[in-house]
N, C-alpha and C positions, 0 to 999 in steps of 0.2 A: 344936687345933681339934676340937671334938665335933662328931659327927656329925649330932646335933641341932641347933647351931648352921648349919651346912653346910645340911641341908635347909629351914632357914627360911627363912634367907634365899633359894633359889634358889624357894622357894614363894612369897614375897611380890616375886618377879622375875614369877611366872606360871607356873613348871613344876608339874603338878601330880605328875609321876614325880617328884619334887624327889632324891633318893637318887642314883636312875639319871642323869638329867640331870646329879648330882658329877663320876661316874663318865668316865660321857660327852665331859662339855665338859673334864674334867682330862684323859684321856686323849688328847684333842687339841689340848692345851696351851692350850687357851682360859681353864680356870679357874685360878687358885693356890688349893688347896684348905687350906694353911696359910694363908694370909693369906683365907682365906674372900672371896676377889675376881677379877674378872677379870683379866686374866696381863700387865695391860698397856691403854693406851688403844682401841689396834686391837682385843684381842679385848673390850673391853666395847663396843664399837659390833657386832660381829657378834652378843654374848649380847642385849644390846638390841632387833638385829632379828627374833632368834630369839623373843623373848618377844611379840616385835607379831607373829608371823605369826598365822593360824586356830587353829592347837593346837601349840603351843610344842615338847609332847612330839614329837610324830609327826614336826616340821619337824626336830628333833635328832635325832632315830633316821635319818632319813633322810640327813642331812650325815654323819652319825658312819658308815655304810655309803659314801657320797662320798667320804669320810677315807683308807678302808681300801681305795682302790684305788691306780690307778700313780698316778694325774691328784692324787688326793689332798689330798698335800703342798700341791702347786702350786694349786690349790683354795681351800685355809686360805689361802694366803699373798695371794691375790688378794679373798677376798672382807674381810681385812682391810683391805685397803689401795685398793678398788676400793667405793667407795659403788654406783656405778650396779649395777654384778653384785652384790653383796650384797643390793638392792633387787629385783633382777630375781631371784636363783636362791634367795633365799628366801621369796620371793613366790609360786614353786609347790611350793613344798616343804611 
């Protein structure tokens, strides 16, 4: 997978950091950056939300700091599997 391919696609998702946002959402197991796809059903309904929020970027940067703490894990695992708190916590993000 080129890196070029990786950024467009996550561009024509909405990210305009498209790069960072790989980075990002692989690192939190959301993306499969070889198969240029989200990681799974659950995380394409989280990358979906992220892309509908006000600025896509900022709402990732800020889960990706969410990520990196104790609550984290447990976090990721709920807002895949939890429509209503994925509508609500990335609704102010």
């Amino acid at each position: 997978m080129t890196a070029a391919r990786l950024t467009s696609r996550l561009s024509r998702i909405g990210f305009d950091q498209a790069e960072r946002a790989g980075e990002l959402l692989t690192g939190m197991g959301l993306w499969d950056a070889a198969a240029n796809q989200p990681a799974g059903d659950a995380a394409a309904a989280v990358v979906s939300a992220l892309a509908r929020t006000a600025d896509p970027d900022q709402a990732l940067r800020m889960l990706a700091e969410l990520a990196d703490t104790g609550a984290g894990p447990a976090i990721l695992t709920d807002l895949q599997t939890n429509p209503d708190l994925r509508a609500r916590l990335l609704g102010v993000l």
